[in-house]
FIKOLZA-1660 file (N, C-alpha, C; in steps of 0.1 Angstrom, whole numbers, plus 5000, padded with zeros to 4 digits):
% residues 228
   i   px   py   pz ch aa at
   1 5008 4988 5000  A  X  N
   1 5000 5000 5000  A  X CA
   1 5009 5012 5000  A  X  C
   2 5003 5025 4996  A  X  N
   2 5008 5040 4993  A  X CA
   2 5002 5043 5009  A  X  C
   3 5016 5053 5012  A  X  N
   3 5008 5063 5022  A  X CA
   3 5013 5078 5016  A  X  C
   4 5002 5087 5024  A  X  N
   4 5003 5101 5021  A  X CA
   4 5002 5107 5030  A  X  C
   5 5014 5118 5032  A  X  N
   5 5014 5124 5043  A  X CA
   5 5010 5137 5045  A  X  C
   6 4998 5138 5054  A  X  N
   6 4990 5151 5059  A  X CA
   6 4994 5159 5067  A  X  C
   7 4999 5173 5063  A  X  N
   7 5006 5182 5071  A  X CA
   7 4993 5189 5082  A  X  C
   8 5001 5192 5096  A  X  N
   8 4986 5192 5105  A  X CA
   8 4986 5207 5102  A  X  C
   9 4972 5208 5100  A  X  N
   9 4961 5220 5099  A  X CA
   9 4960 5229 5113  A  X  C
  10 4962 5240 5107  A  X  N
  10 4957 5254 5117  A  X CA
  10 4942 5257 5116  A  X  C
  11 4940 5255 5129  A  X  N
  11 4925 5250 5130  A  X CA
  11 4915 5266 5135  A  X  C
  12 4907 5266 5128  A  X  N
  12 4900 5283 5135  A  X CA
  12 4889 5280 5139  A  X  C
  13 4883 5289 5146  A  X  N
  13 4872 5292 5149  A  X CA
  13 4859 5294 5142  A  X  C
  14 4848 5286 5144  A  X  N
  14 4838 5293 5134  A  X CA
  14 4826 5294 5142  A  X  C
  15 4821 5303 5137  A  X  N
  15 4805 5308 5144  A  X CA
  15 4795 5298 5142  A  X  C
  16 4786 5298 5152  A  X  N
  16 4776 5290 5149  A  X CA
  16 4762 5301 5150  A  X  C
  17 4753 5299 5138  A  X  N
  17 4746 5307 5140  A  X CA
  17 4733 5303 5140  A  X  C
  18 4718 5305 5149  A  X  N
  18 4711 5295 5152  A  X CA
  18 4703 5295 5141  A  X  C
  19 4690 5282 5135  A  X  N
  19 4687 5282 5124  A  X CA
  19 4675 5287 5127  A  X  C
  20 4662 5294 5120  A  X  N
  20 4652 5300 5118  A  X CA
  20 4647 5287 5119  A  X  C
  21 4632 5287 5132  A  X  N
  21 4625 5278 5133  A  X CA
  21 4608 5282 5127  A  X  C
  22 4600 5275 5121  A  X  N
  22 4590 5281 5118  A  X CA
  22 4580 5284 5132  A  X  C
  23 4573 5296 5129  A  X  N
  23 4564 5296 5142  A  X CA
  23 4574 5302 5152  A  X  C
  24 4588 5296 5155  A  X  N
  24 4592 5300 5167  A  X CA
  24 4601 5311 5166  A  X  C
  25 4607 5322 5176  A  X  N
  25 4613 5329 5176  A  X CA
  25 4627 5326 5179  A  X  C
  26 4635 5334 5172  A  X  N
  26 4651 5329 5174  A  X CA
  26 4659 5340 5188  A  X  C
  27 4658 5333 5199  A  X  N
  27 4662 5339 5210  A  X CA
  27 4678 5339 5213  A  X  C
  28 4679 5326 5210  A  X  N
  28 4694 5321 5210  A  X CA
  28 4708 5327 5205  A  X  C
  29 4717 5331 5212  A  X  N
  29 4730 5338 5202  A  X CA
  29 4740 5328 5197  A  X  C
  30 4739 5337 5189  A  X  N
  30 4754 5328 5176  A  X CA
  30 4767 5324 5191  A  X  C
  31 4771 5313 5184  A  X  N
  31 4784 5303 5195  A  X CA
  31 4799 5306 5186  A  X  C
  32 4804 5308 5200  A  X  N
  32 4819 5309 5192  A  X CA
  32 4824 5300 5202  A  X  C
  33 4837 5295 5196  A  X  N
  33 4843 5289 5201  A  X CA
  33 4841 5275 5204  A  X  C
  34 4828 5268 5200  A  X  N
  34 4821 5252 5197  A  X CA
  34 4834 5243 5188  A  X  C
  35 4831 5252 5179  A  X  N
  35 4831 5244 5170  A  X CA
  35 4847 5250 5160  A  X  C
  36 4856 5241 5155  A  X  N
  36 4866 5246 5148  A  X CA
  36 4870 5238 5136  A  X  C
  37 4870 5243 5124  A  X  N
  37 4878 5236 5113  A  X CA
  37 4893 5240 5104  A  X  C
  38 4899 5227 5101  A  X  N
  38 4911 5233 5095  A  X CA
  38 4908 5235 5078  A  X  C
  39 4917 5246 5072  A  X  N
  39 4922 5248 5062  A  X CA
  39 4923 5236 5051  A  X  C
  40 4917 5231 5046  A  X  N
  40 4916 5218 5038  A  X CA
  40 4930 5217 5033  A  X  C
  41 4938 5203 5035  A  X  N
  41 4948 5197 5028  A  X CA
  41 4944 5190 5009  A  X  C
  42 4949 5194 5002  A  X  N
  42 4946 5189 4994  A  X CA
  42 4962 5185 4981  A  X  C
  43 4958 5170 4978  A  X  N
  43 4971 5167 4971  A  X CA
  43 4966 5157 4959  A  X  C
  44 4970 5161 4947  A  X  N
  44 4965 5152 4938  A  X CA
  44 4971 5139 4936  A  X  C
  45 4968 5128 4932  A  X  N
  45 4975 5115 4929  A  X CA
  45 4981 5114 4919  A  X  C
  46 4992 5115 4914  A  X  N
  46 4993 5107 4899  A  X CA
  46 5007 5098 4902  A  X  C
  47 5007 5094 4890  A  X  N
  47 5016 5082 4886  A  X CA
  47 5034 5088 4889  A  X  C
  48 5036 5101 4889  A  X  N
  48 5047 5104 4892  A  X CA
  48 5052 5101 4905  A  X  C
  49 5039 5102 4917  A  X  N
  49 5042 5102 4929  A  X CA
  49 5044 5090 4934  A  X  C
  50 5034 5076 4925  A  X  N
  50 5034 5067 4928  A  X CA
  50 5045 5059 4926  A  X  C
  51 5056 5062 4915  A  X  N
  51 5065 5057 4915  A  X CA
  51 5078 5062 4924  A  X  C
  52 5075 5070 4931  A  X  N
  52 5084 5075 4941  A  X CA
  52 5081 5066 4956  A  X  C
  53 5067 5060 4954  A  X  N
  53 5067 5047 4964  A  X CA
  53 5072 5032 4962  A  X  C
  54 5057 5025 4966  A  X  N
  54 5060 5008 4964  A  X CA
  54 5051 5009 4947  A  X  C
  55 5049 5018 4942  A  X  N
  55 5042 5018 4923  A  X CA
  55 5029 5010 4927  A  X  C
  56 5024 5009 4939  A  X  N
  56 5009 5001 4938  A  X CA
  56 5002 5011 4928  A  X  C
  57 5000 5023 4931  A  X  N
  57 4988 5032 4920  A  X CA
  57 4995 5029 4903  A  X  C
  58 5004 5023 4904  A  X  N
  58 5008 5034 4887  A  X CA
  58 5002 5029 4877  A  X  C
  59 4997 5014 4880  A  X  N
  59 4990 5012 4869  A  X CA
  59 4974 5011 4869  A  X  C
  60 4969 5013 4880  A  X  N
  60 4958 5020 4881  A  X CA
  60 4952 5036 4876  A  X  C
  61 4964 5044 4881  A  X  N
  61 4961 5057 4873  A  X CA
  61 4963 5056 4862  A  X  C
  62 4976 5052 4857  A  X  N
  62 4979 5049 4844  A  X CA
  62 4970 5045 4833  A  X  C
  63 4959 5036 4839  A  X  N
  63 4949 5031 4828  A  X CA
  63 4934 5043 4835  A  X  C
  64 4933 5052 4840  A  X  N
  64 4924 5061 4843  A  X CA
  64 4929 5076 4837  A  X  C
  65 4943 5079 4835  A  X  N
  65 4944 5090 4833  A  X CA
  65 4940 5095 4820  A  X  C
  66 4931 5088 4809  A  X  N
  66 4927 5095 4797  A  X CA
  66 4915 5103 4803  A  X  C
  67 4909 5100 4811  A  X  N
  67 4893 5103 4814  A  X CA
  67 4892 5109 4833  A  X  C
  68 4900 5104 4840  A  X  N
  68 4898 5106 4855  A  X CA
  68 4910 5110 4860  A  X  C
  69 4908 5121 4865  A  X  N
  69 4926 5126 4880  A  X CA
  69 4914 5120 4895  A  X  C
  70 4926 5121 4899  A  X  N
  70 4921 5115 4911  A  X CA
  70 4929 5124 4924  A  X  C
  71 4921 5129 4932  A  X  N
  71 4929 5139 4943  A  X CA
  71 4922 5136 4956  A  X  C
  72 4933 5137 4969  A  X  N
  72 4929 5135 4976  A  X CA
  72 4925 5147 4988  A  X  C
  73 4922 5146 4994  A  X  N
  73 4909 5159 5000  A  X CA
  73 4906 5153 5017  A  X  C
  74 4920 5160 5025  A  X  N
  74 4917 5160 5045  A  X CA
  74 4916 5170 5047  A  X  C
  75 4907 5169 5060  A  X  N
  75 4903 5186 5068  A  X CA
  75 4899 5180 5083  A  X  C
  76 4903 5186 5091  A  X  N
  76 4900 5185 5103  A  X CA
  76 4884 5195 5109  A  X  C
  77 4880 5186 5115  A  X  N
  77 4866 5193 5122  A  X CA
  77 4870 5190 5140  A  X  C
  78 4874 5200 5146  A  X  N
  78 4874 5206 5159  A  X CA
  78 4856 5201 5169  A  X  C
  79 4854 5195 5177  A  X  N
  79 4845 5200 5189  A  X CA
  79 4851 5204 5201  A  X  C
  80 4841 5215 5208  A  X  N
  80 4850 5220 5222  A  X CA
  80 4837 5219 5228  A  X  C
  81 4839 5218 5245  A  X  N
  81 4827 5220 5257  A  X CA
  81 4827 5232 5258  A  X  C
  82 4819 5236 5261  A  X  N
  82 4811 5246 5264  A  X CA
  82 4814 5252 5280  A  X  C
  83 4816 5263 5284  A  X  N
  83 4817 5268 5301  A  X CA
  83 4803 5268 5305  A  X  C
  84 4793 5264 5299  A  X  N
  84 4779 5261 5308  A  X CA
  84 4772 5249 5304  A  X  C
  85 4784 5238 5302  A  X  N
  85 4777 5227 5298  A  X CA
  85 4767 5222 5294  A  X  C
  86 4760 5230 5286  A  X  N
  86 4754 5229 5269  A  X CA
  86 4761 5222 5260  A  X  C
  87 4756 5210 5264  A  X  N
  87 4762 5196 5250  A  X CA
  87 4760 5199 5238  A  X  C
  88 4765 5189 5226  A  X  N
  88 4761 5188 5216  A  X CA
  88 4751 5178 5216  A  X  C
  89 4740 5180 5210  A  X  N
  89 4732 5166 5205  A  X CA
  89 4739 5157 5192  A  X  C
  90 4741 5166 5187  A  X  N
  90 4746 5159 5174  A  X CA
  90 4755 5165 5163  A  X  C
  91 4758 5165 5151  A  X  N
  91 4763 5173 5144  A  X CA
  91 4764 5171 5134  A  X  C
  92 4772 5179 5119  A  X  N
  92 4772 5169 5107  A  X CA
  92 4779 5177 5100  A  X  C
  93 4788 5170 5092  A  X  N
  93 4799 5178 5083  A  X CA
  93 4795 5174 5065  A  X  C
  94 4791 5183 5057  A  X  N
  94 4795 5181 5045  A  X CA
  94 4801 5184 5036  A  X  C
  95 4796 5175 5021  A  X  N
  95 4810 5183 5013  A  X CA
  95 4800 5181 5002  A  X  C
  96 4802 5192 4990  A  X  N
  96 4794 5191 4980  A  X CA
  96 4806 5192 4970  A  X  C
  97 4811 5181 4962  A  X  N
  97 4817 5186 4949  A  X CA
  97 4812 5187 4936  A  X  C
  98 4818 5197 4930  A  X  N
  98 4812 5200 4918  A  X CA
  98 4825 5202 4906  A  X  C
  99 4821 5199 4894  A  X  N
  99 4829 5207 4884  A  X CA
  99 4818 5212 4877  A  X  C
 100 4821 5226 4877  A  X  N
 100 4812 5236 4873  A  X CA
 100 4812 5237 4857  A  X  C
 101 4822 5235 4850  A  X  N
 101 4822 5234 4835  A  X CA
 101 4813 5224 4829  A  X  C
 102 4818 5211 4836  A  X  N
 102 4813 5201 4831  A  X CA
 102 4795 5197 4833  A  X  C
 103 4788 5188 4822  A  X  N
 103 4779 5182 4825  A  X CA
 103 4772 5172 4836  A  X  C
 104 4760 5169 4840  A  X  N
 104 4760 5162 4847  A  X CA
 104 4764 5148 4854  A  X  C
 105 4767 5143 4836  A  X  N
 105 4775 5131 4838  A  X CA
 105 4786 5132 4840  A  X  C
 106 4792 5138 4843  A  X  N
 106 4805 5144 4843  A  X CA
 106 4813 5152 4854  A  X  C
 107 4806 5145 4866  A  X  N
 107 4807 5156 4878  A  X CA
 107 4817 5149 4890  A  X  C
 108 4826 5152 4897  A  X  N
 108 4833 5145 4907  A  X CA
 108 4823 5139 4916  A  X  C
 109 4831 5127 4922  A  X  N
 109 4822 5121 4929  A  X CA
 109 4837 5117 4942  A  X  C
 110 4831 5113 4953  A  X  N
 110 4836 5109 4963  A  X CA
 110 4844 5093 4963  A  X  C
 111 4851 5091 4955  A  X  N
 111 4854 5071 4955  A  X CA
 111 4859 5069 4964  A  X  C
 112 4862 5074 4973  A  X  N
 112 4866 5063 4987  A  X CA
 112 4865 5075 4998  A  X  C
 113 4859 5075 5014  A  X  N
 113 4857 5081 5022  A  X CA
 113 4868 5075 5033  A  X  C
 114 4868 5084 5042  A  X  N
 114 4871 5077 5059  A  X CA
 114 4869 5091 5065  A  X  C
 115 4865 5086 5077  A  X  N
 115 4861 5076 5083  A  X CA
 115 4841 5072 5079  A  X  C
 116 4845 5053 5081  A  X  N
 116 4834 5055 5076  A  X CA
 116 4820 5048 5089  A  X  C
 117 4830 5047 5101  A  X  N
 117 4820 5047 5112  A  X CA
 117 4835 5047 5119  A  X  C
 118 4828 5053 5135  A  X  N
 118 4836 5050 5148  A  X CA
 118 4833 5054 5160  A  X  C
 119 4837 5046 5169  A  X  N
 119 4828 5043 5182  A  X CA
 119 4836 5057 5194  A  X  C
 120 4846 5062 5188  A  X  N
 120 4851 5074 5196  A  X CA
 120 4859 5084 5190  A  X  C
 121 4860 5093 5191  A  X  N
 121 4872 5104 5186  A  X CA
 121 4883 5099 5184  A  X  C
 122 4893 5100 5171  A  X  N
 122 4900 5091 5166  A  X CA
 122 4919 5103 5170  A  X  C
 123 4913 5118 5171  A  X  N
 123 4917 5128 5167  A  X CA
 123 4924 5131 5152  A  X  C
 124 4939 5139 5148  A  X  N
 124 4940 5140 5139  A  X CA
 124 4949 5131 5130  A  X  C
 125 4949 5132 5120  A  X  N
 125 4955 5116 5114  A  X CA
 125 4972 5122 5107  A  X  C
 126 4976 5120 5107  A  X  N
 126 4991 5122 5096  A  X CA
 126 4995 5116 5085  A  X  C
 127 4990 5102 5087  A  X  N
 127 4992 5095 5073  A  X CA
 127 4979 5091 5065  A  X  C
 128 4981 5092 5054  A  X  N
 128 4965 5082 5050  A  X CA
 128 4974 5070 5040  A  X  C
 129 4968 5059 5046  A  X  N
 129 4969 5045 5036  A  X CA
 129 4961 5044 5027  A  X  C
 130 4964 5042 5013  A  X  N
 130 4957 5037 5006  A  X CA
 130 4959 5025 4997  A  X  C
 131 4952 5017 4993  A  X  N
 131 4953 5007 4983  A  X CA
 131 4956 5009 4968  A  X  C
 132 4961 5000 4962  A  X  N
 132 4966 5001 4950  A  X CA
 132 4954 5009 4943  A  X  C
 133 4944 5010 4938  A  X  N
 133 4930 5012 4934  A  X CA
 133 4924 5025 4944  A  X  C
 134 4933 5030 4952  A  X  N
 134 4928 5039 4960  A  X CA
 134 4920 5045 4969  A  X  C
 135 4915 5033 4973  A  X  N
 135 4907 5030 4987  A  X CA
 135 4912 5033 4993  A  X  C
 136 4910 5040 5008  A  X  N
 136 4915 5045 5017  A  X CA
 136 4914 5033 5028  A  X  C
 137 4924 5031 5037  A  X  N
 137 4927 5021 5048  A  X CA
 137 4924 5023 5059  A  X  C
 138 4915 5017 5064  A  X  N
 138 4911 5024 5081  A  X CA
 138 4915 5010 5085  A  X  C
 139 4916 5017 5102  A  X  N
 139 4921 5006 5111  A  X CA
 139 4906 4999 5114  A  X  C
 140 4907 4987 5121  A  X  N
 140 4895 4976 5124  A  X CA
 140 4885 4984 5132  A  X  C
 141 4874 4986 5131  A  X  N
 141 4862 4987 5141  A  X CA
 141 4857 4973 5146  A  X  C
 142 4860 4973 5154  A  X  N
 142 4853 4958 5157  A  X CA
 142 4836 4964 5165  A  X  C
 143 4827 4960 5155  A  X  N
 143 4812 4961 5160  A  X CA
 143 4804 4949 5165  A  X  C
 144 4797 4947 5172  A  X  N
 144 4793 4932 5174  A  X CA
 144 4777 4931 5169  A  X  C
 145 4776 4918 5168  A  X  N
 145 4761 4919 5155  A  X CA
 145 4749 4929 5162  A  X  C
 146 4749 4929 5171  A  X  N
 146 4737 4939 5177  A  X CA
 146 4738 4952 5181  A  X  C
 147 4752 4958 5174  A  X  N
 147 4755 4970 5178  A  X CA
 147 4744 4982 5167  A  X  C
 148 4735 4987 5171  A  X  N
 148 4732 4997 5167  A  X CA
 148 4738 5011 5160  A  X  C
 149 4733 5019 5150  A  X  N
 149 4739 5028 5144  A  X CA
 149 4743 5039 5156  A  X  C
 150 4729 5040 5160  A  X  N
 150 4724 5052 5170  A  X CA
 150 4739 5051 5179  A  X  C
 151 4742 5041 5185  A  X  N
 151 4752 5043 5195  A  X CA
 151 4769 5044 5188  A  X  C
 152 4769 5044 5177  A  X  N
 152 4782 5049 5170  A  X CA
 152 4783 5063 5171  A  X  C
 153 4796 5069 5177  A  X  N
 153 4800 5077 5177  A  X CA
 153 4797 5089 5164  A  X  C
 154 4804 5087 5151  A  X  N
 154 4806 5089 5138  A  X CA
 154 4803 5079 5130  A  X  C
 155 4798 5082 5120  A  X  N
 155 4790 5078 5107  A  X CA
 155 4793 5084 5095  A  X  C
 156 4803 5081 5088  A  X  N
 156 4804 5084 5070  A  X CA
 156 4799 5079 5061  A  X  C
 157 4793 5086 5053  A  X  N
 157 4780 5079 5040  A  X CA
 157 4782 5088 5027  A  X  C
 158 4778 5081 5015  A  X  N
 158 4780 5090 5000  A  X CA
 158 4792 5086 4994  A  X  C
 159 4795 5080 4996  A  X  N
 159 4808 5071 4987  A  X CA
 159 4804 5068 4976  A  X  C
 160 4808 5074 4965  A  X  N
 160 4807 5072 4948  A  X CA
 160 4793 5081 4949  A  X  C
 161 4793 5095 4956  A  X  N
 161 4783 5102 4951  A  X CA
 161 4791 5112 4958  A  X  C
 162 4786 5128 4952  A  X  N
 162 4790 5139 4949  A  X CA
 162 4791 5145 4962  A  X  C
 163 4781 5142 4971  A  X  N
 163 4782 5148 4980  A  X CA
 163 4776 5138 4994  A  X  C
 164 4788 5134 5000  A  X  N
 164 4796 5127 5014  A  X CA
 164 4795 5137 5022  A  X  C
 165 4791 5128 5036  A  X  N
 165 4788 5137 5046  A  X CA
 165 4793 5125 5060  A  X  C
 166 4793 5131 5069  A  X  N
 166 4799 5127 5083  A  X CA
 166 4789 5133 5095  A  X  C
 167 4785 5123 5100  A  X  N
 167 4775 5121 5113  A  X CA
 167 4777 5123 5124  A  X  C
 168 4780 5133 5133  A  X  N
 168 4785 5133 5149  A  X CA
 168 4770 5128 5156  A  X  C
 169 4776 5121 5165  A  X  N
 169 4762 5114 5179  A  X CA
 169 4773 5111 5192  A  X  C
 170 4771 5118 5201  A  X  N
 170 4772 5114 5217  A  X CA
 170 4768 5098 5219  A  X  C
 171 4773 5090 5220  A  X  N
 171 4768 5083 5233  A  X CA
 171 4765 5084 5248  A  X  C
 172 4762 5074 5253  A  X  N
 172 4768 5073 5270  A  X CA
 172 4776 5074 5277  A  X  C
 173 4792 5068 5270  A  X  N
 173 4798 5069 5270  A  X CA
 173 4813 5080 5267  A  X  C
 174 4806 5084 5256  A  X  N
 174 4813 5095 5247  A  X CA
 174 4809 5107 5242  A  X  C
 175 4812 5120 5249  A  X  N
 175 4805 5130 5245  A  X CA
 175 4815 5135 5230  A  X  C
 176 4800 5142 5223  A  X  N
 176 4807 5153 5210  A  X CA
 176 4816 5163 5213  A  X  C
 177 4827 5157 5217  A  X  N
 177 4842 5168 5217  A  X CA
 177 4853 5158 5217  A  X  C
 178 4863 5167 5207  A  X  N
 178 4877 5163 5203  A  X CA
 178 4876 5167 5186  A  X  C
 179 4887 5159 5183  A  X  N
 179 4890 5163 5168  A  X CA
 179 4888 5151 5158  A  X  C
 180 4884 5154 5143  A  X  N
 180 4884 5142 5138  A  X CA
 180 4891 5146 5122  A  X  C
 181 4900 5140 5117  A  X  N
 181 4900 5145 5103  A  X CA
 181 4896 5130 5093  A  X  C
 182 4888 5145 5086  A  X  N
 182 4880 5139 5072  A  X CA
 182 4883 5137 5059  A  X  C
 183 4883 5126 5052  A  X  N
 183 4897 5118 5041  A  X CA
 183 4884 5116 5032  A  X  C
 184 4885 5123 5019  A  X  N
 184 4877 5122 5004  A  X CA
 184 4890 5119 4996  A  X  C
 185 4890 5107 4990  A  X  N
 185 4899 5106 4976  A  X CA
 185 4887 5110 4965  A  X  C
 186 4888 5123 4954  A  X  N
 186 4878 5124 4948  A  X CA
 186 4885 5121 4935  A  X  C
 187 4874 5113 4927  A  X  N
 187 4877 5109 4915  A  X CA
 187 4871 5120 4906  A  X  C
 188 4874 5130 4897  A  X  N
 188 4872 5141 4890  A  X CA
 188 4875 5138 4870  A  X  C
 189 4866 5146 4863  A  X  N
 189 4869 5146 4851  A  X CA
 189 4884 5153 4846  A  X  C
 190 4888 5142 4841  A  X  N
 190 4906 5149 4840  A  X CA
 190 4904 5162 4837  A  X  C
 191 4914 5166 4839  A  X  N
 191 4916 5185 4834  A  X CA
 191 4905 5194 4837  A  X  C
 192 4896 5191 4846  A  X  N
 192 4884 5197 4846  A  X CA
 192 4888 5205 4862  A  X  C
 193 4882 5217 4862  A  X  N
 193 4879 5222 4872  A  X CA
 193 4876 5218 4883  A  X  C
 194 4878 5222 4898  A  X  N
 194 4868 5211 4907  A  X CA
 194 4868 5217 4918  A  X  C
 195 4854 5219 4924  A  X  N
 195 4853 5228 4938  A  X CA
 195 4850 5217 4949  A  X  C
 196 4856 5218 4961  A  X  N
 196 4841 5212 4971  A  X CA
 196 4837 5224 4981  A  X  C
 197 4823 5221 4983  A  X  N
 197 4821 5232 4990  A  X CA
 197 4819 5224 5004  A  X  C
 198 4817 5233 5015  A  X  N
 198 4818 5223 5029  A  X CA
 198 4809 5233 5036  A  X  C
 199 4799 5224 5045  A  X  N
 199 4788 5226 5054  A  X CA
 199 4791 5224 5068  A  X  C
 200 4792 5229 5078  A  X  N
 200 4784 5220 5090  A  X CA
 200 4780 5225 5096  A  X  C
 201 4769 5214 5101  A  X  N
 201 4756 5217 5117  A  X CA
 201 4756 5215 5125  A  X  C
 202 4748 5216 5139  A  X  N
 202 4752 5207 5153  A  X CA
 202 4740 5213 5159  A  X  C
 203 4738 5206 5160  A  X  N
 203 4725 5207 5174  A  X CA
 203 4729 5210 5190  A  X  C
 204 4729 5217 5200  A  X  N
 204 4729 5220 5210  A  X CA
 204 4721 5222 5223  A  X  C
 205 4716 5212 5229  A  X  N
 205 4708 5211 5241  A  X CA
 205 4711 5222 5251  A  X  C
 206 4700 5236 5252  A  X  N
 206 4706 5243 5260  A  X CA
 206 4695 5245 5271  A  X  C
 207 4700 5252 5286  A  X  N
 207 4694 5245 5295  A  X CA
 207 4675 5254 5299  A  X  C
 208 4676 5267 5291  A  X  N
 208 4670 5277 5292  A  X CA
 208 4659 5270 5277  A  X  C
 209 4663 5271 5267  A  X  N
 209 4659 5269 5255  A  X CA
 209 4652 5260 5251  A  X  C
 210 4663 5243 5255  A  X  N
 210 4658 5232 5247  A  X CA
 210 4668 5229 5240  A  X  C
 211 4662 5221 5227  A  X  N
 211 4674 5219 5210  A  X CA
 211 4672 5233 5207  A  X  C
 212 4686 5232 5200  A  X  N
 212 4686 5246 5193  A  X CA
 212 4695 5241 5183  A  X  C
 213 4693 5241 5169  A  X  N
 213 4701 5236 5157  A  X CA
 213 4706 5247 5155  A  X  C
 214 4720 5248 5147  A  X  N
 214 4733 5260 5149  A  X CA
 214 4736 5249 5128  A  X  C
 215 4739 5264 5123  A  X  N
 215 4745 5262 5107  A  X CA
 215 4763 5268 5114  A  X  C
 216 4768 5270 5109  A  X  N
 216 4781 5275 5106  A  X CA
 216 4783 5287 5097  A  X  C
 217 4786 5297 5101  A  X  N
 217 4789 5304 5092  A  X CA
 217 4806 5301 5085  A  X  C
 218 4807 5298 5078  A  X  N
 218 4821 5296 5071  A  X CA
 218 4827 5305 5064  A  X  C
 219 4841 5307 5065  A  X  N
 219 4849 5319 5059  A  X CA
 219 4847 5315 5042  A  X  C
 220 4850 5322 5033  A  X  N
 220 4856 5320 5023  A  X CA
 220 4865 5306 5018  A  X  C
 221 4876 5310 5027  A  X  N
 221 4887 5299 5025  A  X CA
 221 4885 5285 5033  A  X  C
 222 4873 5285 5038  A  X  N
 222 4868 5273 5048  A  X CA
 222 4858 5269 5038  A  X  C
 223 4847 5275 5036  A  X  N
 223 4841 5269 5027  A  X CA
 223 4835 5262 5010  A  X  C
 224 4848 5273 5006  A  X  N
 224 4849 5265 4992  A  X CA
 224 4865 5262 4991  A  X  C
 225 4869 5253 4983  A  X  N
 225 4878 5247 4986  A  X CA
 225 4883 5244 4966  A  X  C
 226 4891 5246 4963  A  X  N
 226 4897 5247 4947  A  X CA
 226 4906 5233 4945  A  X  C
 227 4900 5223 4945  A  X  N
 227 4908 5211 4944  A  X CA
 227 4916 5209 4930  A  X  C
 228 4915 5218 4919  A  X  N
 228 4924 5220 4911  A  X CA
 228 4917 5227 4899  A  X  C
% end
């Protein structure tokens, strides 16, 4: 297998601002300090790189490079507690890619995610493994047949579609705080343009209020992302 090495991200701060409920009035103030993401890492694959390893990719790109680049795409998503212990209920990170030139058959798609479940904060990663074919390598979850979604920590879904997203949930055991970074190998129309744009939400049980669902306001350079 190939590995790739992920330089660690300078992580900022982002606003949480509460979402318009119908019927109900928005009493709640925007959160700082919850919630933090890094500056997206991004590195493309090709056959030059691969031969500076063990050549598992080369002839995989090699036979994709008339039609497909292939680039890989980490970012770190930050949770913090709160000084009035106001939990998270939940949360959710996404990513929409597009190539805006191209047609709809013709649009990036996500071919391999991580993480794609986990039962606790992993924090941040430095290497990513991948397979000859460019699967990304995660270490074992051991689940047992009656383990429930609900009590998984994290949840990754949308693999071989445009737009992959990532599930935050508390257990009993494990509250929504720490770090996690998030690994898209996106497969893109060669030579084509390619954005992803990035989302996230979180719910917050507060003690006056109730739920209160929070969007993110994202910078510029946080939320659109120029993958080439």
């Amino acid at each position: 297998m190939n590995h790739v090495s992920i330089d660690a991200p300078v992580l900022r701060d982002v606003e949480l601002s509460p979402v318009p409920r119908l019927n109900t009035p928005t009493t709640s103030a925007s959160l700082r300090g919850r919630v933090s993401l890094g500056v997206a890492a991004v590195c493309r694959l090709t056959a030059e790189q691969a031969t500076q390893g063990d050549e598992e990719w080369l002839d995989f790109l090699e036979s994709e490079s008339a039609h497909s680049d292939y680039l890989l795409l980490s970012l770190v998503c930050a949770f913090r507690p709160s000084d009035n212990d106001d939990p998270f209920v939940d949360a959710g990170l996404g990513i929409r890619l597009e190539a805006p030139d191209e047609p709809a058959d013709r649009q990036p798609i996500a071919w391999s995610i991580a993480p794609k479940k986990r039962l606790a904060p992993a924090g941040r990663v430095g290497r990513i493994a991948l397979t000859a074919k460019l699967a990304i390598i995660e270490s074992t979850l051991d689940v047992t047949p009656n383990q429930q979604q609900e009590h998984l920590f994290l949840v990754g879904m949308g693999e071989r579609d445009s737009d992959p997203e990532w599930r935050f949930k508390p257990t009993s055991s494990v509250p929504l705080i720490g770090d996690e970074t998030l690994t898209v190998v996106v497969k893109a129309p060669a030579g084509a343009t390619v954005r992803a744009h990035v989302s996230v939400a979180a719910t917050v049980r507060q003690r006056r209020l109730g739920l209160i669902p929070y969007r993110a306001d994202l910078p510029p350079a946080l939320r659109t992302i120029d993958l080439q």
